[in-house]
C-alpha positions in Angstrom: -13.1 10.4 -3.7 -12.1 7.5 -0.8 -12.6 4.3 -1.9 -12.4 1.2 0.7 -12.8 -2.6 0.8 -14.0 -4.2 4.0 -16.1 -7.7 5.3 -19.3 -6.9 7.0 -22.1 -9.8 8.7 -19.4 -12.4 7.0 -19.8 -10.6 3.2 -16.7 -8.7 1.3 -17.3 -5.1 -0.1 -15.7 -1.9 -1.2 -17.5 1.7 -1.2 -17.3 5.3 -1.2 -15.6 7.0 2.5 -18.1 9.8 3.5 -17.8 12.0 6.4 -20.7 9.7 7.4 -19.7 6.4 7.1 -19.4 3.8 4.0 -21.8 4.3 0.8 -21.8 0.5 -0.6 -21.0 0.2 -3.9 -21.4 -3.3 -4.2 -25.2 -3.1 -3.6 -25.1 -0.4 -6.0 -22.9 -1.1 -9.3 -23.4 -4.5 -10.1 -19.3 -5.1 -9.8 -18.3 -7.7 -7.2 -15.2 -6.1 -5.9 -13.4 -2.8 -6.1 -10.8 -4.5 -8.4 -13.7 -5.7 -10.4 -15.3 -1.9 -10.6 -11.8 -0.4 -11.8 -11.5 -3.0 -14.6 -15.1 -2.1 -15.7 -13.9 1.5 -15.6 -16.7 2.2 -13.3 -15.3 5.0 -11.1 -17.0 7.7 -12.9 -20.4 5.7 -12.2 -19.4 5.4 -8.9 -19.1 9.5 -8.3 -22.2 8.9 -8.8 -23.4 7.5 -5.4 -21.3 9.9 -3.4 -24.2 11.9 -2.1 -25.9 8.8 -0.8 -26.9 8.2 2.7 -24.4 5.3 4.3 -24.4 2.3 4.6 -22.0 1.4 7.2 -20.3 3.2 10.0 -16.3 3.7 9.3 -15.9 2.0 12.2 -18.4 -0.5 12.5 -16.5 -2.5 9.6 -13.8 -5.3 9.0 -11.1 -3.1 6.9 -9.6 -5.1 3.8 -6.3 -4.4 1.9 -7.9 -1.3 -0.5 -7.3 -4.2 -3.2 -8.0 -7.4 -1.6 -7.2 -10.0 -4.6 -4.8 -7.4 -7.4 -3.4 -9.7 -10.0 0.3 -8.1 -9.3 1.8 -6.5 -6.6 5.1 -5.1 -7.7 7.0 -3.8 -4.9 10.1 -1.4 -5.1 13.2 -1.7 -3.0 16.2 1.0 -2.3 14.2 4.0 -3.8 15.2 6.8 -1.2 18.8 7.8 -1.0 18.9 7.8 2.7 17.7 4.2 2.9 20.4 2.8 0.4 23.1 4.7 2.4 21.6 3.3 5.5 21.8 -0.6 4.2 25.3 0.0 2.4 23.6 -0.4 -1.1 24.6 1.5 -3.9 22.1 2.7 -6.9 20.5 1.1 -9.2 20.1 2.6 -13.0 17.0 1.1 -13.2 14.4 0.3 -10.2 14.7 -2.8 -7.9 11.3 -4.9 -8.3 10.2 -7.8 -6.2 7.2 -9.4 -5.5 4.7 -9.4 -2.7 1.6 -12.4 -2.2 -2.0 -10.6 -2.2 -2.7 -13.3 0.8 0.0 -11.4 2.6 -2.1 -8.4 3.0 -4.4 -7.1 5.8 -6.5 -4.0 6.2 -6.4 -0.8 8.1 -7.0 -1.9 12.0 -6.2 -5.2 11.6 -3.2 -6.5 13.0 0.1 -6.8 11.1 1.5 -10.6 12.4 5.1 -11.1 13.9 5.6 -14.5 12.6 6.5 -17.7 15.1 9.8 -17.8 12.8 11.4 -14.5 13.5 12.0 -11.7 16.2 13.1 -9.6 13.4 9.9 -8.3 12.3 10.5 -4.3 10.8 8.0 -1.9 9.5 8.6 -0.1 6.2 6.1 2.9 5.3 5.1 3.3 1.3 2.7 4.9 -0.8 1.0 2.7 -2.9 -0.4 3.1 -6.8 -3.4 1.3 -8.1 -3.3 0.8 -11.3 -7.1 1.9 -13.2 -6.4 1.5 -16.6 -3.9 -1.9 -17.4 -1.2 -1.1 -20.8 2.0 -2.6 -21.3 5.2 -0.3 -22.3 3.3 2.4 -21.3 5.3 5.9 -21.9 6.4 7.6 -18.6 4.9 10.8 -20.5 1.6 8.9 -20.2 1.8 6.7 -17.1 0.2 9.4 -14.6 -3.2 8.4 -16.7 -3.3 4.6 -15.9 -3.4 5.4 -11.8 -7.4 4.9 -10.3 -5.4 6.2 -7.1 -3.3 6.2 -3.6 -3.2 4.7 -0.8 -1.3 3.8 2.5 1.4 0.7 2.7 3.4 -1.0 5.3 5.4 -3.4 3.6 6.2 -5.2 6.7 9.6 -7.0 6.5 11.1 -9.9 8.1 15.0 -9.3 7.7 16.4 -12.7 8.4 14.3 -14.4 6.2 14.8 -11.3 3.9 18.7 -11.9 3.9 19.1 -15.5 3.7 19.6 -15.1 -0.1 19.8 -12.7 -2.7 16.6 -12.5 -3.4 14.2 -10.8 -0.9 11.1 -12.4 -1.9 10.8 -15.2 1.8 10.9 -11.7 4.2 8.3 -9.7 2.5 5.3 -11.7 2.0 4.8 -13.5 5.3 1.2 -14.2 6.1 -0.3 -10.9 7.8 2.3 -8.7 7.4 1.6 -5.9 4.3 -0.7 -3.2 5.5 -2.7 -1.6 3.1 -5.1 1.2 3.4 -7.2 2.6 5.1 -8.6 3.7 1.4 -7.7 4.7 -1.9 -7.9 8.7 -2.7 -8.5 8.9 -6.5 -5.9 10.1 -8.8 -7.9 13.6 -10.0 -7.5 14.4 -6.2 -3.7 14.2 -6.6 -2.3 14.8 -9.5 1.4 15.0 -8.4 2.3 12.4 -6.2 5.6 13.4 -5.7 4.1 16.2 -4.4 3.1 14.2 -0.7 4.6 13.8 2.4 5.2 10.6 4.2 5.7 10.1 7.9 5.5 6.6 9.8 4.6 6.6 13.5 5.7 3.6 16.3 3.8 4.6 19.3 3.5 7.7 18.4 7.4 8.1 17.9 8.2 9.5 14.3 10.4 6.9 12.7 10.6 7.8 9.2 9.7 11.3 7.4 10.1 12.5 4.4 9.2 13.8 1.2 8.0 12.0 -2.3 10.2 14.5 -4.1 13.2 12.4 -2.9 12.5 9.3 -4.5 15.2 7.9 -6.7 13.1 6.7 -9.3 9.7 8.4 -9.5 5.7 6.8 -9.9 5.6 7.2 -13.3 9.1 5.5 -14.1 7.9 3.0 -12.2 4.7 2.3 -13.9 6.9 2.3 -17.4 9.7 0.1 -16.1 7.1 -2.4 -14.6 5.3 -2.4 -17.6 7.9 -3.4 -19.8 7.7 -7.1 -18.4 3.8 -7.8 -18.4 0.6 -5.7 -18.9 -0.2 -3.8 -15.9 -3.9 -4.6 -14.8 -6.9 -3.0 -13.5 -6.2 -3.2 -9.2 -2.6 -4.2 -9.6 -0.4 -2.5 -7.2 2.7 -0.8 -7.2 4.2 -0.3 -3.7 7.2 2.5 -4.2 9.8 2.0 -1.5 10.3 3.0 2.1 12.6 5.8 3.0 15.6 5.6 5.8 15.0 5.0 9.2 13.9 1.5 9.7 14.2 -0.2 12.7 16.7 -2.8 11.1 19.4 -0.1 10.5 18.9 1.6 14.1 21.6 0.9 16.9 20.1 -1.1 18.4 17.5 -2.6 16.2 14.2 -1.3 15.9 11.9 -4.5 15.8 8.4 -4.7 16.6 6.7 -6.4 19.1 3.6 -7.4 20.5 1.5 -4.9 21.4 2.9 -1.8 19.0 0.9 0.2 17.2 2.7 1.9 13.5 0.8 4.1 11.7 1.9 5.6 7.9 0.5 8.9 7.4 1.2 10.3 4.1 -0.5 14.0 3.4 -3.6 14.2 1.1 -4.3 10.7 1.7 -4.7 9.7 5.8 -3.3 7.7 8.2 -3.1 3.8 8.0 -2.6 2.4 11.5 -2.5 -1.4 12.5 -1.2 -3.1 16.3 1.2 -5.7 16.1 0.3 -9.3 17.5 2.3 -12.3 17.9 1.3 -15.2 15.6 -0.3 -18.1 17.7 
């Protein structure tokens, strides 16, 4: 099952993705927001309404970050060999976390914002994991079970803000830049996600590619590491690295510009695509 967010005639929603369009939940469950649903632990309830007729054309929507308002968004840095070789890091025994804004986010379609600060804006392709049921110290035996799903994510980075400390919190939650969607494919639909495939797109030109098997530390070490420190929620996020090939580490730089488009495609999931626009 796809599950989205969007704004339509002014008013926030989530539903079901149908060949046909959008069945709306919201009009349906009784649960104000997607994040609201998973905390209810309403997906079964929403299986439910699959068969309905629409509501909405796919397209005839405002697309929302999958999770519009998570309580958390953990983010995970240097977790594909080729991109700690790339930014002359070493590894880590334990995953590196930082911390992303949930008003940095924007939807599938909607476009990712080079801020008026910086002509080093970069994209970084992810897979993201929402959380469905919250737990603290949860086993890594067990962690598998507390996904609702996966999703798309460009965790677009601005590296001079990024590198003018240690910490890389100012260059990864500027307004407009973390794209996140288009929707979330429920968890029973993939039960390995190391399994996928991830490829990002910059007009069309493959940029990064690679498989989920090479991640240093894996989803559900993740989910137990970032557990450890508060309880994971309902519709918090986890976004688990980029690979190599960002347009920081290319000779010459990679940045993007008004006017790109960058797509993340990762297999059993879809394709997440946004245009880039100057901020004004």
């Amino acid at each position: 099952m796809k599950l989205c967010s969007f704004v339509v005639d002014g008013r926030p929603g989530y539903g079901i993705v149908t060949e046909g369009g959008i069945v709306d939940l919201g009009r349906r469950t009784g649960h104000a927001s997607l994040r609201a649903l998973l905390a209810a632990g309403g997906l079964e309830t929403a299986r439910g309404f699959a068969g309905d007729r629409p509501d909405h054309a796919f397209d005839a929507v405002e697309h929302a970050p999958v999770i519009p308002d998570p309580d958390k968004i953990y983010c995970v840095g240097l977790n594909y060999r080729d991109h700690v070789e790339e930014t002359g890091n070493v590894e880590t025994p334990n995953p590196t976390l930082f911390a992303r804004y949930p008003a940095s986010q924007i939807g599938h379609g909607a476009p990712m914002i080079k801020p008026l600060e910086s002509d080093m804006f970069d994209y970084e392709g992810e897979l993201a994991v929402v959380i469905g049921k919250g737990g603290r110290r949860i086993p890594v035996a067990q962690a598998l079970e507390h996904v609702a799903g996966y999703a798309c994510y460009n965790e677009g980075s601005v590296r001079d803000y990024q590198r003018h400390t240690a910490q890389y919190l100012p260059g990864k939650t500027f307004f407009g830049t973390g794209a996140f969607g288009p929707w979330m494919v429920t968890a029973d639909e993939i039960p390995d996600p190391s399994a996928l495939h991830l490829q990002t797109r910059l007009n069309g030109q493959v940029v990064q590619d690679t498989d989920l098997t090479l991640m240093i530390t894996p989803v559900p070490q993740i989910i137990a590491y970032a557990s450890t420190m508060l309880p994971l929620l309902p519709g918090d996020v986890i976004v688990t690295g980029t690979p190599g090939g960002v347009g920081s580490r290319r000779t010459p730089p990679l940045w993007l510009r008004d006017g790109d488009v960058v797509e993340v495609e990762i297999s059993g999931i879809g394709i997440l695509r946004n245009p880039v626009r100057n901020e004004v």
